[in-house]
Structure formats: structure tokens, C-alpha cells
C-alpha positions as a Markdown table, in Angstrom:
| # | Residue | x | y | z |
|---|---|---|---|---|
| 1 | Unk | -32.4 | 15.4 | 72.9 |
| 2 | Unk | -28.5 | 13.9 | 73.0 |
| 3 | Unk | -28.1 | 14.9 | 69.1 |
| 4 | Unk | -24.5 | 16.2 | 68.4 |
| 5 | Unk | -23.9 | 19.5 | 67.4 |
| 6 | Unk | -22.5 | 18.5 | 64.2 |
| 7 | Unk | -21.6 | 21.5 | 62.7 |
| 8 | Unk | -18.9 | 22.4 | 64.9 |
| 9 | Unk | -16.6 | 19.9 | 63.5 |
| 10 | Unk | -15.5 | 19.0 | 67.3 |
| 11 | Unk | -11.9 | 17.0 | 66.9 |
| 12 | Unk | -10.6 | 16.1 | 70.7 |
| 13 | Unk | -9.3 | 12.3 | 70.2 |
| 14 | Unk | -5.8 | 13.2 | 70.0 |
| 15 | Unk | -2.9 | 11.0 | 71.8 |
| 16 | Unk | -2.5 | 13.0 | 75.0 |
| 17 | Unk | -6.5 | 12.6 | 75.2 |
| 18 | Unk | -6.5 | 9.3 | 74.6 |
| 19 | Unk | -3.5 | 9.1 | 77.5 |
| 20 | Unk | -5.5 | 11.3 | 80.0 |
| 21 | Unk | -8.6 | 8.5 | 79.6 |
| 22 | Unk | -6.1 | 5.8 | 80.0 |
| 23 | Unk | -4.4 | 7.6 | 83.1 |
| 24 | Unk | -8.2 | 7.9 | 84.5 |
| 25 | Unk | -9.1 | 4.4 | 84.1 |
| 26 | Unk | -6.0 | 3.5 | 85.5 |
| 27 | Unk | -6.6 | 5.4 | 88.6 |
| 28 | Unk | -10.1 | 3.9 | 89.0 |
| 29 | Unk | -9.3 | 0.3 | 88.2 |
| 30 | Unk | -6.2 | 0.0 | 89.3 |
| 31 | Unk | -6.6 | 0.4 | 93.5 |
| 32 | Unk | -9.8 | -1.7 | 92.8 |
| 33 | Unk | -8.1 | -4.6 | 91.3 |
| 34 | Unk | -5.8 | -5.0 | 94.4 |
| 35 | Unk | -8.9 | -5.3 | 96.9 |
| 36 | Unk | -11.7 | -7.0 | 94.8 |
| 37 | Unk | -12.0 | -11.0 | 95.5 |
| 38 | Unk | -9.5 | -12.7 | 93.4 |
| 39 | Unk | -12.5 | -14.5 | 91.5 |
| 40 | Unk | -13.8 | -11.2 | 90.4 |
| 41 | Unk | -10.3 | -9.1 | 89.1 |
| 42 | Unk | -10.2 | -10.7 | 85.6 |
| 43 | Unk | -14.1 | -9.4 | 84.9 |
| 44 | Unk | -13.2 | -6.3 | 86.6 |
| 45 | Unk | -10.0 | -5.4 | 84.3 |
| 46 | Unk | -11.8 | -6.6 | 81.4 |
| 47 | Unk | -14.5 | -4.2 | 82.6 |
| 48 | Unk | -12.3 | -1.5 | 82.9 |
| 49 | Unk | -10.9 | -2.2 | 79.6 |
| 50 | Unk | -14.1 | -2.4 | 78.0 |
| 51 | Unk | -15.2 | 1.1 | 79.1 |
| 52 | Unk | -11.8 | 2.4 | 78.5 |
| 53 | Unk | -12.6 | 1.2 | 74.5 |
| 54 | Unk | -16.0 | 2.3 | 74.5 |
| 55 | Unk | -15.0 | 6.0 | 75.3 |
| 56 | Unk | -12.0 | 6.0 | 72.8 |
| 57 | Unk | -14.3 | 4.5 | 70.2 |
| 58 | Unk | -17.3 | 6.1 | 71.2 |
| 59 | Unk | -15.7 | 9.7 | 70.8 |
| 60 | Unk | -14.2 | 9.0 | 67.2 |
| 61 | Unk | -17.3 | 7.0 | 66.0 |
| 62 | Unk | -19.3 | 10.5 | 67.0 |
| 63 | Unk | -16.4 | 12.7 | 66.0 |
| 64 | Unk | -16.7 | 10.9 | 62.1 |
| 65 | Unk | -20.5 | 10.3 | 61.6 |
| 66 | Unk | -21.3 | 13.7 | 63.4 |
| 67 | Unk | -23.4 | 12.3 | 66.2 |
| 68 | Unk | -26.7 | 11.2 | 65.0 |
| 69 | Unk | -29.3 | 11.2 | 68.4 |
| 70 | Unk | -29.3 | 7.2 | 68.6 |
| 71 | Unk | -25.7 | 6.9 | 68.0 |
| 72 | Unk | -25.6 | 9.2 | 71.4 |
| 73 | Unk | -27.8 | 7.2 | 73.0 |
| 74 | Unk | -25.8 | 4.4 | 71.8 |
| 75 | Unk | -22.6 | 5.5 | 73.0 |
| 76 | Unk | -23.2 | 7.1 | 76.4 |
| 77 | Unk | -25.7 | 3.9 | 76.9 |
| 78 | Unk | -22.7 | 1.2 | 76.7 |
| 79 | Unk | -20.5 | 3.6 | 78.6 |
| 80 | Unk | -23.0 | 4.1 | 81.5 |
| 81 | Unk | -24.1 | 0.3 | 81.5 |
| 82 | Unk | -20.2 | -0.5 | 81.5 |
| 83 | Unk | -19.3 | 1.9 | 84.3 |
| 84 | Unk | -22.6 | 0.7 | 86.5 |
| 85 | Unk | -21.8 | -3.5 | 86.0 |
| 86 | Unk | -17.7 | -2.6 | 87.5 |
| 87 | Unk | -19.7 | -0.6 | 90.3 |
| 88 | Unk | -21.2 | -3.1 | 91.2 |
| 89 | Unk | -18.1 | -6.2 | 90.7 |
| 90 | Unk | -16.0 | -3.7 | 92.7 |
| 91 | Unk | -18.5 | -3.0 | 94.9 |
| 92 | Unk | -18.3 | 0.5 | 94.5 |
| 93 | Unk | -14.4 | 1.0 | 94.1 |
| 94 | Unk | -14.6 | 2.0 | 90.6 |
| 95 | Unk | -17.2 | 4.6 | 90.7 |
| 96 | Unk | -14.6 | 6.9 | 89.2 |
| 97 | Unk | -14.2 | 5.9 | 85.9 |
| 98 | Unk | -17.5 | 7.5 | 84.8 |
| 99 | Unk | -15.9 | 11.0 | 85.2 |
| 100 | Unk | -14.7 | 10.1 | 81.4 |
| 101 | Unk | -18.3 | 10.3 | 80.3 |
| 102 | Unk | -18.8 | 13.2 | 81.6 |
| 103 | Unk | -15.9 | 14.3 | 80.0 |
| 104 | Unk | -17.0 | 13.3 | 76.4 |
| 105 | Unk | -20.5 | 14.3 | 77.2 |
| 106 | Unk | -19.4 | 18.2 | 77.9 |
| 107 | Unk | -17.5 | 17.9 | 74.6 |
| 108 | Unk | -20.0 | 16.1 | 72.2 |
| 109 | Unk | -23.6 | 17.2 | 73.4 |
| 110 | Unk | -25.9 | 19.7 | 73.2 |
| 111 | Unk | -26.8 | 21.2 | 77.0 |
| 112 | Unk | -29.5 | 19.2 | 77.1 |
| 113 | Unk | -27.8 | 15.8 | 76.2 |
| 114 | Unk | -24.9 | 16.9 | 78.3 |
| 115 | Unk | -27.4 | 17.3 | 81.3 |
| 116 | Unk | -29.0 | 13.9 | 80.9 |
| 117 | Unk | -25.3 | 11.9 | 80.9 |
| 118 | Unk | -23.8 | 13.7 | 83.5 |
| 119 | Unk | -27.0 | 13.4 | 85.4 |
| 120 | Unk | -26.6 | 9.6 | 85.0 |
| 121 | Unk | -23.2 | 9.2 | 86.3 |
| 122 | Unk | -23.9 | 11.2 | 89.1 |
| 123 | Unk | -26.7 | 9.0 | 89.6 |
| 124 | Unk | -24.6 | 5.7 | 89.3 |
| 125 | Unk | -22.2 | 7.5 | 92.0 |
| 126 | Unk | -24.7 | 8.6 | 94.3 |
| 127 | Unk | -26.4 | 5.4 | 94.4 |
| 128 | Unk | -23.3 | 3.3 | 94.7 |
| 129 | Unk | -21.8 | 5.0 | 97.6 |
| 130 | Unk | -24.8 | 4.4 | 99.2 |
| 131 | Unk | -25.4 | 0.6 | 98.3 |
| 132 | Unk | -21.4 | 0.0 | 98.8 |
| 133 | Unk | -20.4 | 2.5 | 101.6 |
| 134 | Unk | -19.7 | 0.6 | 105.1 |
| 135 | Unk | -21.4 | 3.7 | 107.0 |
| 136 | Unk | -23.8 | 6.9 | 105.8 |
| 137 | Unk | -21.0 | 8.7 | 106.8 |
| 138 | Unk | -18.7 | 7.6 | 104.8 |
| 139 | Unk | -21.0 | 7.7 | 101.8 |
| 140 | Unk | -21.4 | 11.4 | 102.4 |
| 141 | Unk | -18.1 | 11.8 | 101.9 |
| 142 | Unk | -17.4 | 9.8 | 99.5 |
| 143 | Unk | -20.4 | 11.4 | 97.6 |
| 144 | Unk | -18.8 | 15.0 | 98.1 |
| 145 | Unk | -15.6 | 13.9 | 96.8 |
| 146 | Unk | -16.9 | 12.4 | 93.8 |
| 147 | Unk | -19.5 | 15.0 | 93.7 |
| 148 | Unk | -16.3 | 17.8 | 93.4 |
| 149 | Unk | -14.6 | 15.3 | 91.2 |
| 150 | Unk | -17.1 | 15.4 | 88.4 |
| 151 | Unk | -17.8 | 19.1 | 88.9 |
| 152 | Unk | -14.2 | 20.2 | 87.8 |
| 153 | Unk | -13.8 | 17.7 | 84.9 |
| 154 | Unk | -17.0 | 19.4 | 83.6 |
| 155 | Unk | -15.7 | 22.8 | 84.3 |
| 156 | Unk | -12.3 | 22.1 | 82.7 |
| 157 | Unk | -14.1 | 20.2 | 79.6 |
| 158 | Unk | -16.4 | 23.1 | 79.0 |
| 159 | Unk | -13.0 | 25.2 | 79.0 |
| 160 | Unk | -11.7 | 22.9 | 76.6 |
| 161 | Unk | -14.9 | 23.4 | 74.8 |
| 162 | Unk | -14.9 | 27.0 | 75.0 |
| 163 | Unk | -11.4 | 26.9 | 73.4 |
| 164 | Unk | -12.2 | 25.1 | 70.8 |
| 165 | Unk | -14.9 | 27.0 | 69.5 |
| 166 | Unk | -12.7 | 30.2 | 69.4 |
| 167 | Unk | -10.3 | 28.3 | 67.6 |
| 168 | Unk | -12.9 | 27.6 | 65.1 |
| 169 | Unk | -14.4 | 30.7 | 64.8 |
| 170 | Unk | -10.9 | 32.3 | 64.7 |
| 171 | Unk | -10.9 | 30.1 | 61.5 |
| 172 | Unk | -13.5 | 31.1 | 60.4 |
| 173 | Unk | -13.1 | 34.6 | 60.6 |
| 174 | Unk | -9.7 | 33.9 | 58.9 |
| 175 | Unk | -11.2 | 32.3 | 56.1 |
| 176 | Unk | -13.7 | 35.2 | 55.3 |
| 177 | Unk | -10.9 | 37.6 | 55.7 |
| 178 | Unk | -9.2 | 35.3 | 52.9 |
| 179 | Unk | -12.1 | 35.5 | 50.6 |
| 180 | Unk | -12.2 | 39.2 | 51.5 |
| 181 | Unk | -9.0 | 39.7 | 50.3 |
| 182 | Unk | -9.5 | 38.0 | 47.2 |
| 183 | Unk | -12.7 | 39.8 | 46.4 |
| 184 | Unk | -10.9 | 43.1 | 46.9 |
| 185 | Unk | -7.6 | 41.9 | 44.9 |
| 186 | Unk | -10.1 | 41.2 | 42.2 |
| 187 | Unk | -12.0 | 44.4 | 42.2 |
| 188 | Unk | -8.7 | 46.1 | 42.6 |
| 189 | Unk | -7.7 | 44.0 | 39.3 |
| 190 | Unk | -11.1 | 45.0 | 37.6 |
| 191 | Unk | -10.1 | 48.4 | 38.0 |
| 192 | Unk | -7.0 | 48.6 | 36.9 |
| 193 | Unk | -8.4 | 47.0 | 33.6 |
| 194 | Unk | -11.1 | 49.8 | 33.4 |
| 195 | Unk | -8.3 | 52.5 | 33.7 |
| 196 | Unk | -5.8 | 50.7 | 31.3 |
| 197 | Unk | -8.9 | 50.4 | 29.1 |
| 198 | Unk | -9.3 | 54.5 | 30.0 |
| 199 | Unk | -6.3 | 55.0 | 29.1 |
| 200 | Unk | -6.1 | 53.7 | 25.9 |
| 201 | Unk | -9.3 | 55.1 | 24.5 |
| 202 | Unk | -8.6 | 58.6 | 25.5 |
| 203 | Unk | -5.1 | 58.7 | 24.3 |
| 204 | Unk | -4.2 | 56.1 | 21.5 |
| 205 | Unk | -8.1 | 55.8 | 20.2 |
| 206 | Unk | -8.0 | 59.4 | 19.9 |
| 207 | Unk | -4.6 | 59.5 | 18.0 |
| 208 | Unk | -5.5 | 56.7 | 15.8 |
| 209 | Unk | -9.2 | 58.5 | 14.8 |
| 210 | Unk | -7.1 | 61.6 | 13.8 |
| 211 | Unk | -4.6 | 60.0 | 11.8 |
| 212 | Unk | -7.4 | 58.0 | 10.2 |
| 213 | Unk | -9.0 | 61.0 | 9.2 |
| 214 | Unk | -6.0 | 62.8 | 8.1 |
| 215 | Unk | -4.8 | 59.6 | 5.6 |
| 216 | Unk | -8.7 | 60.0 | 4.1 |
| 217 | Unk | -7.8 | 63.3 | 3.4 |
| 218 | Unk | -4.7 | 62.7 | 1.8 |
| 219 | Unk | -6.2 | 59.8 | 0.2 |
| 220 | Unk | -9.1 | 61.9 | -1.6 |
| 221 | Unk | -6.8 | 64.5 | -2.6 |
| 222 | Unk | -3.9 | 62.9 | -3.9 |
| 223 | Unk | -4.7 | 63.4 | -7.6 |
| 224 | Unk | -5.9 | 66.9 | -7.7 |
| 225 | Unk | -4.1 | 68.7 | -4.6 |
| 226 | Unk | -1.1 | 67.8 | -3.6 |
| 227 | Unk | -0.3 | 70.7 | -1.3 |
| 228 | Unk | -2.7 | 69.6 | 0.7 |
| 229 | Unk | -2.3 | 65.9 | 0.7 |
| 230 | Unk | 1.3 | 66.6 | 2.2 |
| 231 | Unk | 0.0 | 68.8 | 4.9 |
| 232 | Unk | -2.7 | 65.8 | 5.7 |
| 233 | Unk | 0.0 | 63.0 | 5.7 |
| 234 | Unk | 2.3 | 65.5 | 7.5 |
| 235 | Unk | -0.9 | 66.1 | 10.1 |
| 236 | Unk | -1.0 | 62.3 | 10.5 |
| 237 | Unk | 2.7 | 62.0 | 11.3 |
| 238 | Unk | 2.1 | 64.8 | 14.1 |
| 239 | Unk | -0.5 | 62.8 | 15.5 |
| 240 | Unk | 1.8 | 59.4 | 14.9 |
| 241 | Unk | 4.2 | 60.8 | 17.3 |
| 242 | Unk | 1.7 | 62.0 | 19.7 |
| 243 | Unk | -0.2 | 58.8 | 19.4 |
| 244 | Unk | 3.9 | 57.1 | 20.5 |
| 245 | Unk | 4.8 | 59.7 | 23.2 |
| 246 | Unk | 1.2 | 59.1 | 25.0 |
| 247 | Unk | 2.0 | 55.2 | 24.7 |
| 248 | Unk | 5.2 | 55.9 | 26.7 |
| 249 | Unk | 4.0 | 58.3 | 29.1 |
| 250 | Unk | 1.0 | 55.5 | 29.8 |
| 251 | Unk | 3.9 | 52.7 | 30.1 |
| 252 | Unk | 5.5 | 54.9 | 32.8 |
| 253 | Unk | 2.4 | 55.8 | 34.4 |
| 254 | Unk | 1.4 | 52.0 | 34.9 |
| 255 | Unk | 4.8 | 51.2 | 36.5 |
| 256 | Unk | 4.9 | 53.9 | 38.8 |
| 257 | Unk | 4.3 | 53.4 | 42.2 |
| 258 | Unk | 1.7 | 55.2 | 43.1 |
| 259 | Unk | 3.4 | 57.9 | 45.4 |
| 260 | Unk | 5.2 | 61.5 | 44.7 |
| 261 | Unk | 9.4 | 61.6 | 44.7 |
| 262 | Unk | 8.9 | 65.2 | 45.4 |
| 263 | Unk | 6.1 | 67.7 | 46.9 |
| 264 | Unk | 2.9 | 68.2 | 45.8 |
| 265 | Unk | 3.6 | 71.5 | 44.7 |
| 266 | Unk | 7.0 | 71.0 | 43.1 |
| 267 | Unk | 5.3 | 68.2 | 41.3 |
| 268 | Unk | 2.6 | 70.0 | 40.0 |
| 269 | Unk | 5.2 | 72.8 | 38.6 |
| 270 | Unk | 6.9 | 70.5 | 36.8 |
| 271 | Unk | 3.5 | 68.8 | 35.1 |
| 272 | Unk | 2.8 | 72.5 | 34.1 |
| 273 | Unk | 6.4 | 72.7 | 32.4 |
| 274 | Unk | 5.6 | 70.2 | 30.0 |
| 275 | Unk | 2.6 | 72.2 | 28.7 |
| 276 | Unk | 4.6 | 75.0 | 27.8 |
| 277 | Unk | 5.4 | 74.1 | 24.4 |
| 278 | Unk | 1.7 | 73.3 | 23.8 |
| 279 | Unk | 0.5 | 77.2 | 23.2 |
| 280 | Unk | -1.5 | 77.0 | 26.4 |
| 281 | Unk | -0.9 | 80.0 | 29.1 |
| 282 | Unk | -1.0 | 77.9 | 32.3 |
| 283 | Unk | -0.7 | 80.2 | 35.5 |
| 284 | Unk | 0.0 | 78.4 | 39.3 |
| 285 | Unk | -1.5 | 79.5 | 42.7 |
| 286 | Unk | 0.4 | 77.6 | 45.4 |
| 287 | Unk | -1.5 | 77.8 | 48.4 |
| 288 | Unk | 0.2 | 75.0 | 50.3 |
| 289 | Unk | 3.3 | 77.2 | 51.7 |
| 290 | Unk | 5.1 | 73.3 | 51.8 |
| 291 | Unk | 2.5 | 72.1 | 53.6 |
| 292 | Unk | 2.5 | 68.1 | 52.6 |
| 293 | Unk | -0.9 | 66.0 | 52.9 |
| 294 | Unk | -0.7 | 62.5 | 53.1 |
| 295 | Unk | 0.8 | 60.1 | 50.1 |
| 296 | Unk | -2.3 | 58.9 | 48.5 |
| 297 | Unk | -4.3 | 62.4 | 48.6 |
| 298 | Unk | -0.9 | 64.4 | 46.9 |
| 299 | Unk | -0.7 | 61.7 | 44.1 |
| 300 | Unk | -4.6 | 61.5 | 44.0 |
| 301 | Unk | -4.3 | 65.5 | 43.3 |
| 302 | Unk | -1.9 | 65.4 | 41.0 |
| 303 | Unk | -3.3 | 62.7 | 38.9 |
| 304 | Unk | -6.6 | 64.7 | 38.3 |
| 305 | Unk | -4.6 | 67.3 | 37.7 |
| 306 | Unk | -2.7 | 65.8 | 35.1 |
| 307 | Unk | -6.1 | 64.5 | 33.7 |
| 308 | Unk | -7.8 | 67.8 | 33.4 |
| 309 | Unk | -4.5 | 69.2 | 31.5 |
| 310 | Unk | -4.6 | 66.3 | 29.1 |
| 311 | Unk | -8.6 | 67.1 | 28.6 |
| 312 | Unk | -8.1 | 70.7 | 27.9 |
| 313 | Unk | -5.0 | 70.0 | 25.6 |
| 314 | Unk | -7.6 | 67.4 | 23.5 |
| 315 | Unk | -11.1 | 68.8 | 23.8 |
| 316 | Unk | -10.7 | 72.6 | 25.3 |
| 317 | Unk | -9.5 | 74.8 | 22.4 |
| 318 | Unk | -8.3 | 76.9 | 25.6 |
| 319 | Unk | -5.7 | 79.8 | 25.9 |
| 320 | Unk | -5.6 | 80.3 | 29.3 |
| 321 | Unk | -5.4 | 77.9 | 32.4 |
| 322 | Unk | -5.1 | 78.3 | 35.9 |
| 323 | Unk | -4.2 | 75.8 | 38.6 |
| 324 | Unk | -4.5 | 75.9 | 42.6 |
| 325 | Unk | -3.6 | 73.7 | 45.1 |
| 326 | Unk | -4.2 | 75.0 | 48.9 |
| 327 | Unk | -4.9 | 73.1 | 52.2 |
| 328 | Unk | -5.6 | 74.1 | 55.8 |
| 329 | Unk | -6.0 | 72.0 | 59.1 |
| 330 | Unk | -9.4 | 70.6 | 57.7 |
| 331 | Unk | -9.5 | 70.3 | 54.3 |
| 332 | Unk | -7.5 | 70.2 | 51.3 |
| 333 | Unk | -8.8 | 72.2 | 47.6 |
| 334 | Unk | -7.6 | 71.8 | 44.0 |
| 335 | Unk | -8.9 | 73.8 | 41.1 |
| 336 | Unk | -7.9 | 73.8 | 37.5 |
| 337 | Unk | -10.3 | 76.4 | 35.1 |
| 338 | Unk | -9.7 | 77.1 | 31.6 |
| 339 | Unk | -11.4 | 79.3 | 29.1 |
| 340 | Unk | -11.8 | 77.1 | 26.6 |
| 341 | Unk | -15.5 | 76.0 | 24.7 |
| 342 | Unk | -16.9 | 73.8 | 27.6 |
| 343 | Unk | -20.0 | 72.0 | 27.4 |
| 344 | Unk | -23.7 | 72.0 | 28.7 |
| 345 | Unk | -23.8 | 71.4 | 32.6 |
| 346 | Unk | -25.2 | 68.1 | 33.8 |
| 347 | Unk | -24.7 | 66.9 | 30.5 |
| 348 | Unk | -23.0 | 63.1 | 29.7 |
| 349 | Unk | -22.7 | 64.5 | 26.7 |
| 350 | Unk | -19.8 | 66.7 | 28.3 |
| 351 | Unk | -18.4 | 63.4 | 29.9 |
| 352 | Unk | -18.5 | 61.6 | 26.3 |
| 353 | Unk | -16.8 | 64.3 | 24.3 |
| 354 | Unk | -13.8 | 64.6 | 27.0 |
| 355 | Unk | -13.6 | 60.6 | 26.9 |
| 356 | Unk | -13.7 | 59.1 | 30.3 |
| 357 | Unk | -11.3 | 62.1 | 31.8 |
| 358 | Unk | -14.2 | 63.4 | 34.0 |
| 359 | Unk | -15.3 | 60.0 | 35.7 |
| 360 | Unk | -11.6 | 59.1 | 35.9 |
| 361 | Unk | -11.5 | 62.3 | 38.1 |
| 362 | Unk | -14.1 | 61.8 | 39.8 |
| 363 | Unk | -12.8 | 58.6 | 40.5 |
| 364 | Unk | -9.8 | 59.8 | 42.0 |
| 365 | Unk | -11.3 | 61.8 | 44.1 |
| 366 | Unk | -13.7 | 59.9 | 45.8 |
| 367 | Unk | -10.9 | 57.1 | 46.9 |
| 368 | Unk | -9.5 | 60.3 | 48.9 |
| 369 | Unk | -12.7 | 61.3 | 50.5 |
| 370 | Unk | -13.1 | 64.0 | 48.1 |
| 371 | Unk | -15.6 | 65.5 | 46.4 |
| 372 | Unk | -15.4 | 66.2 | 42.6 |
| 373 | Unk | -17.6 | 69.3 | 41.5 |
| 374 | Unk | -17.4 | 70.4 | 37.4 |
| 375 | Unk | -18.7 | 73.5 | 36.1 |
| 376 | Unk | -19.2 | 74.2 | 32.8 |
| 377 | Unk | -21.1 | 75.9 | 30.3 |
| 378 | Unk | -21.2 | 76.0 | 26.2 |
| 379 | Unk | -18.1 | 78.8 | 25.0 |
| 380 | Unk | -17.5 | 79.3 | 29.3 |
| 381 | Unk | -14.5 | 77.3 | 29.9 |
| 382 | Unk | -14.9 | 74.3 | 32.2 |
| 383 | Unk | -14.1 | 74.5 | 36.4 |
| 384 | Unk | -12.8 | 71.7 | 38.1 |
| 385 | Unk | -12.6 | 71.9 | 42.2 |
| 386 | Unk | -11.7 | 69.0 | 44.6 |
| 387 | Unk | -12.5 | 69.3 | 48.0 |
| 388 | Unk | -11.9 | 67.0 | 50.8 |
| 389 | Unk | -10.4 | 66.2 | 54.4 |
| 390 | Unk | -6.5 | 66.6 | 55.3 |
């Protein structure tokens, strides 16, 4: 009935808390000691400091073994039976004092715990104004006072309470946000590793296969052609130097921030530039008329972009390409087609053969809010669109 709610860790014995008790002891012994027969004022100030140690000790013996229900018992018990025996030495003068168990009791029980103490003390004031009190008048109000006493410790104890448990769950909340945090620092780390990993098996794995294959060649005909084992090993040098300048452009890639110097557009020109010398016929449509979308979405965009020209340089066999870019007031659209062999629709077979270029954009798209749709069909090019909100 008086167990403690443990599991809110309650911490209030602090020095100013410990002065505040002190102060209200003081206040209720003190006047007492000046008017009590001089035969009685040592067991009243030993009273007084008796109680004043039983709620100090009381409130860190609960506040360390989290409050089993007879250590309440315990603890209120001696304060209560304390508080009542200098009622009755002072005849009634110290009938103050219990306002400190009320106090702890607001802090430390449960509501119906709490009810029962402060119950009790308002008991052990009630009745002691009335024993003690020269007239029924004056007991009344001395009863009010005491009565209006006790009701605004409890209401500024509860506050105190109140606070407290905001603090904590303010904690708490902070804590989850921590864990949060590193749950998404991790995933974002996980990620990265899945990309780098991307990276490398669609650009050096497929280097290294080719030269592999081209120094087998050379290999099997170096004692009967020899024509042809120089064009193999010559092949493989081609697809060394590849195989180094997608190492570099990777390198760069990963230490980029992960935001345009320059427009979409302009950005977009320039990644079509360095396709030129590949054979490819690449054509622009510029819909944006310098329009700029936000950061994320024009390096998002230009990233798939750049993905879908590296796929149709490896897997297309393409001659023609054509890429658009265009946005309006709800929605933002890239497109990149070729005419190259494509593969069977719906197929992972598709995905496989172009590495993990397709997922990559798909990827990309979806951490924009857009949607990635990929047409394609055997010797009917492959199309790319990317739709999603400005």
C-alpha cells in the first residue's frame, strides 16, 4: 500500500533539502523549547532532533534500497510516533514538525501511501489542537492554520515531484534520441559500405574480369599468333588504365561532399562532356530554364544520372543517348534512354548483368521521395525516368 515507486530513481536529499528540514524543525521546536517546563526541554530537543534524523535518514535509506513496503512502514512509523510523543511533551507546541512527513511522503509514495501518512499527521494535528488548545476556538484556528500549512507543503512537494519526473523523462527521451542517433550513424555506416562495396564490383571487378580474360588470350596464343597476342595484351592495358581512372574517379567521388558547386543543369553538361570521346551520341533536353531544386534532390539526379551513363558505356552496346532534366512547381522528372541491347522487363537478370547500377538508382531515388521506373526490352534500349516532389 506505502511501497515506493522505485523505478523512478527519486533523488531529493541534497544540502538545501536537508537545510529546508532543519529550518522546519527549527521553527517547530524552537518557540516550543522557550515555553515547555524546564524539566521537559532536554526530551523535547532531543525529540526534535530525533525526528529531524529520522526524516534525513529515512529519505536516503528509501532513496538507496528503493522503498520496499515495510521499510515505508518503517520509516513514516518512527517519524509519526516521534512527531506525536513531542505533541504531547510540548503539549501541542510542536505540532508542526510533521509537515516534513508530509513532505517526504508526497516525494516517496505511491497516492495511496501518500494518502495514508498525510492522513496521519493531519490526524496527530487535529487531535492535538484539540487535547492542547485552551479553548474550541482557538483549536479551530489553530486547526485551519495547520490545516493550510500542510496543504501547500503538499502542493509545492507534488510540484517538486512533477519536476522531477520531467526531468527524468527529459532523460529519458535524451537517451533514446542518443541510441537513435547511433542506430542511424550505423545504418548510415552500413551503407556506405554497401556502395563502396558497389562501387568496386561494378567498376574495378569489371576491369579486372576483362583484363583476366584478355591475358588468357594472350597466354593461349603466344606460340602460334603473335598478332593477336599483342592486340590481347594491348586490350588488357586499355582496360588497366580504365580499371586506374575508375579507381580515381571513385576516390573523388567518396570525398566529395555530397552537394553540386554548380547547377543541375550545367552539371549535367559537363558529365555528358566526358562521354564524348567514348563514341556514344549523347543529346541534352534542359527543361529546368535555371530552375534549382533543393541540394540533396540535384546531386541525387545527377548521381543516377552519372550511373545510368556508366551502365550504358559497360553493358549497352548503345549509339545513341538522350538525357532530360525538367521540373515544375510539383514535381521534378529525369530521363536518360538509349538504344542500346536492353534486357527482358521485370527481369533480375537485367539488374545482374548491369551490376548493382539499377538498385544503386533506385536507391537514390527513393532517399528524394522519388520514384525509379525502368523500361526495357531485349535489342529495345533501356528507359530510365525519376519522378518525384520539388
Amino acid at each position: 500500500m506505502t511501497t515506493i515507486e522505485a523505478e523512478d530513481a527519486r533523488r531529493f536529499i541534497e544540502p538545501w533539502s536537508i537545510l529546508a528540514l532543519a529550518l522546519l524543525v527549527l521553527a517547530a521546536y524552537g518557540p516550543a523549547l522557550t515555553v515547555v517546563r524546564p524539566s521537559l526541554r532536554i526530551a523535547v530537543a532531543l525529540l526534535g532532533t530525533a525526528y529531524l534524523a529520522s526524516t534525513v535518514a529515512g529519505a536516503v535509506y528509501l532513496e538507496r534500497t528503493g522503498g520496499a513496503k515495510r521499510s515505508a512502514f518503517l520509516v513514516f512509523g518512527v517519524q509519526i510516533a516521534v512527531a506525536g510523543a513531542s505533541g504531547v511533551l510540548s503539549e501541542g507546541r510542536t505540532l508542526l514538525a510533521p509537515l516534513a512527513t508530509a513532505s517526504l511522503a508526497v516525494l516517496y509514495l505511491k497516492t495511496v501511501g501518500r494518502t495514508v501518512v498525510i492522513g496521519a499527521v493531519l490526524a496527530t494535528m487535529i487531535v492535538g489542537m484539540l487535547v492542547y488548545a485552551p479553548t474550541l476556538s482557538v483549536a479551530a484556528q489553530a486547526i485551519v492554520s495547520l490545516t493550510s500549512a500542510l496543504a501547500f507543503v503538499v502542493a509545492f512537494s507534488h510540484m517538486a515531484l512533477s519536476r522531477h519526473r520531467a526531468r527524468g523523462e527529459l532523460a529519458l527521451a535524451h537517451a533514446r534520441l542518443r541510441a537513435q542517433s547511433r542506430e542511424i550513424a550505423a545504418l548510415a555506416v552500413e551503407r556506405e559500405r554497401v556502395r563502396i562495396a558497389r562501387e568496386i564490383h561494378d567498376s574495378v571487378g569489371h576491369w579486372l574480369s576483362s583484363i583476366h580474360i584478355h591475358l588468357e588470350t594472350a597466354a593461349a596464343l603466344a606460340d602460334t599468333d603473335v598478332d593477336q597476342t599483342t592486340r590481347a595484351i594491348r586490350k588488357a592495358q586499355g582496360a588497366t588504365r580504365s580499371a586506374l581512372t575508375e579507381v580515381r574517379e571513385s576516390v573523388s567521388a567518396l570525398r566529395e561532399s555530397e552537394t553540386l558547386t554548380v547547377p543541375l543543369a550545367d552539371a549535367l553538361v559537363s558529365l555528358i562532356d566526358d562521354y564524348e570521346p567514348l563514341g556514344i551520341d549523347i543529346s541534352f533536353d534542359d527543361q529546368l530554364n535555371g530552375t534549382r531544386l533543393a541540394a540533396q534532390v540535384e546531386y541525387a539526379l545527377f548521381r543516377i544520372a552519372q550511373e545510368a551513363l556508366t551502365n550504358v558505356r559497360r553493358h549497352a552496346h548503345a549509339q545513341q543517348v538522350t538525357v532530360g532534366v525538367g521540373a515544375d512547381q510539383q514535381r521534378f522528372t529525369l530521363t536518360i534512354e538509349d538504344d542500346g541491347v536492353g534486357f527482358p522487363p521485370h527481369s533480375p537478370t537485367g539488374d545482374m548483368g548491369r551490376g548493382c547500377g539499377l538498385m544503386g538508382i533506385r536507391e537514390r531515388a527513393a532517399a528524394v521521395g522519388g520514384q525509379c521506373r525502368i523500361d526495357s526490352s531485349p535489342g529495345g534500349g533501356v528507359r530510365i525516368e525519376i519522378v518525384g516532389p520539388t
